[in-house]
C-alpha positions in Angstrom: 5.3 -27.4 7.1 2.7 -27.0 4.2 4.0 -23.1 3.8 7.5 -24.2 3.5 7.0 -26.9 1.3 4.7 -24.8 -1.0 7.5 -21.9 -1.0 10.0 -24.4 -1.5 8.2 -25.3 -4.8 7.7 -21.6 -6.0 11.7 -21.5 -5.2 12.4 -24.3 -7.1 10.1 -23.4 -10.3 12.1 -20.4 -10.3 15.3 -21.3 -10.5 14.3 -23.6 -13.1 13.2 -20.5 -14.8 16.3 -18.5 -14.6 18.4 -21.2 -15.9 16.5 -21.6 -19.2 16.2 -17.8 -19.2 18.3 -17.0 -22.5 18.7 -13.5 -24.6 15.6 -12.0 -26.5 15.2 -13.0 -30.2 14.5 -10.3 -32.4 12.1 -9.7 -34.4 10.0 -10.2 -31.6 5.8 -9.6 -31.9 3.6 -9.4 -28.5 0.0 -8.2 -28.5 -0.8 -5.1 -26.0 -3.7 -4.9 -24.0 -5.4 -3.2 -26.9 -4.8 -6.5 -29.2 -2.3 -4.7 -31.2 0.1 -6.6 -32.2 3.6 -4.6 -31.7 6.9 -6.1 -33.6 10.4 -5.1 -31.9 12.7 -5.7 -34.7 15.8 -5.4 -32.7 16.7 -4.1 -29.0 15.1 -1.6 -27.9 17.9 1.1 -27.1 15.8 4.2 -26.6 13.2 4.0 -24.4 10.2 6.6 -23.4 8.3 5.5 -20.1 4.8 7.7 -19.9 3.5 5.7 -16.6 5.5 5.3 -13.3 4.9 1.9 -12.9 7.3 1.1 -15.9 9.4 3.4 -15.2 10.0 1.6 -12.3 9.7 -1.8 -13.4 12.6 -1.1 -15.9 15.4 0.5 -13.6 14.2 -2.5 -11.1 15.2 -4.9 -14.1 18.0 -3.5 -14.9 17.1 -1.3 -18.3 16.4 2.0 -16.6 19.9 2.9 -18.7 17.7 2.8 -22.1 15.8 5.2 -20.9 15.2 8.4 -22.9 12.6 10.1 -20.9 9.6 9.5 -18.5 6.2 11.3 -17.5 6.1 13.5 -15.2 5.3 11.8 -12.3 7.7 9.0 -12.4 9.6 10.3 -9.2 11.5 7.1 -7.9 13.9 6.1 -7.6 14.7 9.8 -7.1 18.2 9.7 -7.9 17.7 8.2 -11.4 14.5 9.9 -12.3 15.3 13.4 -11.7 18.0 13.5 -14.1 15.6 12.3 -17.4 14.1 14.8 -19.6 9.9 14.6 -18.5 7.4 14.7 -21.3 4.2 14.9 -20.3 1.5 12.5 -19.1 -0.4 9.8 -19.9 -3.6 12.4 -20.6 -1.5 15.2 -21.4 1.7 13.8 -23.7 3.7 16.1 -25.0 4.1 14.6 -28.3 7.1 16.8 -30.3 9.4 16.2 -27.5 8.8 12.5 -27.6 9.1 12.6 -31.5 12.0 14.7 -30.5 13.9 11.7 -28.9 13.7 9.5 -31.5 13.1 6.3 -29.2 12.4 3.0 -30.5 10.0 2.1 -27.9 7.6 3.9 -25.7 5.7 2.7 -23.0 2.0 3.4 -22.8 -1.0 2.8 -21.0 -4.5 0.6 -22.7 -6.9 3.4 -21.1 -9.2 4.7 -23.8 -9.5 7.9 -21.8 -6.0 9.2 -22.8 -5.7 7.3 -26.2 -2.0 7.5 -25.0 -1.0 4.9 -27.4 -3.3 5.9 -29.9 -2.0 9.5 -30.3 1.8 8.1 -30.2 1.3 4.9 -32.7 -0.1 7.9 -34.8 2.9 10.2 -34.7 4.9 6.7 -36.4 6.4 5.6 -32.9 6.2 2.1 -31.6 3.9 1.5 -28.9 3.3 -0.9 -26.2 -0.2 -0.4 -24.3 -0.6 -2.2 -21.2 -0.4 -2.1 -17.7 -1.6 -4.5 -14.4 -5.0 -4.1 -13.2 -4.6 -7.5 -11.2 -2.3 -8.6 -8.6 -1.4 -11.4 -11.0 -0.4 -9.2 -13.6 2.1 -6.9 -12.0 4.4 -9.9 -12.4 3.1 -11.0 -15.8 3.7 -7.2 -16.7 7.0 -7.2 -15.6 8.0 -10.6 -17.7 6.7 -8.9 -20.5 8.9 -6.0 -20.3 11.7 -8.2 -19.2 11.4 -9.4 -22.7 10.4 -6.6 -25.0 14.2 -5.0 -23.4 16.2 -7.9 -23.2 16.7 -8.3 -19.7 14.1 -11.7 -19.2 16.6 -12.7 -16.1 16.5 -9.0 -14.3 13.1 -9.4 -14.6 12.7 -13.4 -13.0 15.0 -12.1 -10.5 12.7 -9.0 -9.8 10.1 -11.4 -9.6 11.6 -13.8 -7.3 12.8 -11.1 -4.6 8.8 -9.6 -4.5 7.2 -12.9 -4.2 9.5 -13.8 -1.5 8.8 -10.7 0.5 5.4 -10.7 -0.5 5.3 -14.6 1.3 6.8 -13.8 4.6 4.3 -10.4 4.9 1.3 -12.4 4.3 2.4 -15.1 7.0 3.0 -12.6 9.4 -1.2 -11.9 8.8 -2.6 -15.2 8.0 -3.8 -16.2 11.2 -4.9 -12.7 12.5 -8.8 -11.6 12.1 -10.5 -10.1 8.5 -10.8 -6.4 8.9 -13.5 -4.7 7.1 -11.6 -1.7 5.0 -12.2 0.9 3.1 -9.5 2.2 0.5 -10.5 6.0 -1.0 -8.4 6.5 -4.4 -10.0 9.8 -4.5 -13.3 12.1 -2.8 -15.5 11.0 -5.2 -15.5 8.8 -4.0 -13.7 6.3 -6.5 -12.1 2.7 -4.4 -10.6 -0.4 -5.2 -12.5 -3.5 -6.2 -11.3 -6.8 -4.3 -9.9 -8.4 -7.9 -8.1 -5.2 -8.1 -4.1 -5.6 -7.4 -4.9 -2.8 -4.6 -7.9 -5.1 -3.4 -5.7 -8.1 -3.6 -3.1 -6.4 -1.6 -5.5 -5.2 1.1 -6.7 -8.8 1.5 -3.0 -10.1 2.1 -2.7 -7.4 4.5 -5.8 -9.2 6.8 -8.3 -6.7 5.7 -11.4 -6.7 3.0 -12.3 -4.1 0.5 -15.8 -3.4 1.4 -16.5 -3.1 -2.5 -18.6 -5.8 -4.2 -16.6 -7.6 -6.8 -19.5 -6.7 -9.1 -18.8 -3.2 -9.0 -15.5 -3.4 -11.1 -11.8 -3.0 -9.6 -11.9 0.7 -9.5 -15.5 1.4 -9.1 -16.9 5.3 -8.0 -19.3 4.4 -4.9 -22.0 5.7 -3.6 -21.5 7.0 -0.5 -24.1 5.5 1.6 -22.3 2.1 0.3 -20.0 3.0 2.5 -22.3 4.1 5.5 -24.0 0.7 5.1 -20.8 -0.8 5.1 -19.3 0.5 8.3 -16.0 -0.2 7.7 -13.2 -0.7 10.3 -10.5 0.8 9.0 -10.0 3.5 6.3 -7.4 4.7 4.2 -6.2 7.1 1.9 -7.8 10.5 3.5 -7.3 12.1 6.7 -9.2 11.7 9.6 -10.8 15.3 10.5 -12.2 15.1 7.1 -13.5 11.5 7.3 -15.4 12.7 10.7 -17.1 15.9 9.0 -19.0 14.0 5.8 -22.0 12.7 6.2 -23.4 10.2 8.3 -19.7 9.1 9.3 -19.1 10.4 12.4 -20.8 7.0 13.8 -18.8 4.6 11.7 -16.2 2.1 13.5 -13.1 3.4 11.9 -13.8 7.4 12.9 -14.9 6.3 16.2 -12.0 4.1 16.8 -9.6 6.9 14.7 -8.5 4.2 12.5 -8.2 6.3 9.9 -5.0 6.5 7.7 -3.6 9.0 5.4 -0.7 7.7 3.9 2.9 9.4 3.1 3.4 10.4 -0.5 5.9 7.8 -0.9 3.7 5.3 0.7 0.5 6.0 -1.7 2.9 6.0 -5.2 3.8 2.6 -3.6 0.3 1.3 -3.2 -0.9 2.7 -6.3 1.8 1.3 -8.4 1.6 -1.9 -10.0 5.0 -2.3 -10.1 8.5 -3.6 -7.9 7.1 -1.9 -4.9 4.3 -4.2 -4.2 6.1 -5.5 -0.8 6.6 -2.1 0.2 2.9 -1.1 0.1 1.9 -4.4 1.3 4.1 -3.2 4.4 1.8 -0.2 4.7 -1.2 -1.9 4.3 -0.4 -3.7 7.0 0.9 -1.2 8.9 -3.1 0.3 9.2 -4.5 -3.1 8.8 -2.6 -5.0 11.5 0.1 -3.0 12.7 0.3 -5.9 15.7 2.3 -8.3 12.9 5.0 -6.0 12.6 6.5 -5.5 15.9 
């Protein structure tokens, strides 16, 4: 009774939302994750995407027809992706073609590894850098670019649908054991903090980064952290290699072959933060608890 009367609330609140939802105003100022104030002095028409995660957030909306170009490994939807010009990466832009295409916004990143936005507010272009490192913020990232394009109700709507899958996956878990987990990004090994949105995502799927908060969201472990940890499920590398590094091939999850290697598709989802949260919540679950599903 609780969970329906809490869902009905969210409902409600949202509703509320989309009515009082109204057209951008332009100008319009927001401040990046870099604390750069960026001014929009009309609709954006032309739009470059240089991280998957907006690309997907804005055909989700319902503005992936401003789009100009993306990076090179925005790949989905497929059937909209493959037919826009590609133009680099986030570490590796390739800056005359984007000057090229003339857009009036382009979509960066905050990392101070790539300077993405750096190098592009540079070349004259207008830049917004910032993307979810939290759960939370996927959907506070997605209002935001609900309002830089003018499409604030695609964007509550967006919201609406994820939370509401998003719900009914994490009630099919709630009353099923913790697992202890461990999530690899890559060999390193680099993993996922629990106040990460990957963290937070493993934790609605019943299981529990075995990564100390204090170590950051995306930390590079050392590898008898995990030994000491002895997790019970793993994911994100393949078993035969999991049971040839050392001091594993004692650990629960080799033993018990709980290891998981997800699809391609699967992994973009998970290590999005974007409209395909539910779907890699699914997957999560799907090594975590596979029991809830059937």
């Amino acid at each position: 009774m609780r969970q329906f009367s809490v869902q009905s609330v969210f409902a409600l609140s949202t509703l509320a939302l989309l009515s009082t939802a109204a057209a951008t105003s332009y100008p319009l100022t927001v401040t990046d994750d870099l604390g750069r104030k960026v001014t929009l002095n009309s609709e954006p028409k032309r739009i470059i995407a240089m991280l998957p995660s907006h690309t997907e957030t804005l055909i989700a909306i319902g503005a992936g027809g401003k789009l100009v170009a993306i990076d090179v490994y925005s790949n989905y939807p497929k059937a909209i992706t493959d037919k826009l010009p590609k133009v680099g990466s986030g570490f590796q832009p390739d800056l005359e073609a984007i000057v090229a295409l003339k857009p009036d916004l382009v979509l960066g990143d905050e990392s101070s590894g790539s300077r993405l936005t750096e190098k592009l507010a540079a070349a004259g272009l207008t830049v917004y850098g910032g993307t979810a490192q939290t759960y939370n913020e996927v959907f506070e990232k997605i209002a935001v670019l609900g309002k830089l394009t003018n499409h604030e109700t695609g964007a509550l709507n967006l919201i609406t649908k994820m939370r509401t899958e998003l719900n009914t996956l994490q009630a099919s878990v709630a009353k099923l054991p913790r697992v202890s987990t461990y999530y690899e990004i890559d060999p390193t090994p680099y993993s996922v903090g629990p106040n990460s949105f990957i963290g937070a995502l493993i934790s609605r799927a019943g299981g529990q980064t075995i990564v100390p908060a204090a170590l950051g969201d995306f930390p590079k472990l050392d590898p008898e952290l995990i030994v000491k940890a002895n997790p019970q499920v793993m994911v994100g590398l393949p078993l035969a290699e999991a049971a040839k590094r050392p001091g594993w091939s004692n650990l629960k999850a080799v033993q018990s072959g709980k290891i998981f290697n997800p699809t391609s598709e699967e992994g973009d989802a998970i290590s999005r933060p974007g409209p395909r949260l539910p779907a890699a919540l699914r997957a999560l679950i799907k090594y975590i608890h596979p029991e809830a599903l059937k």
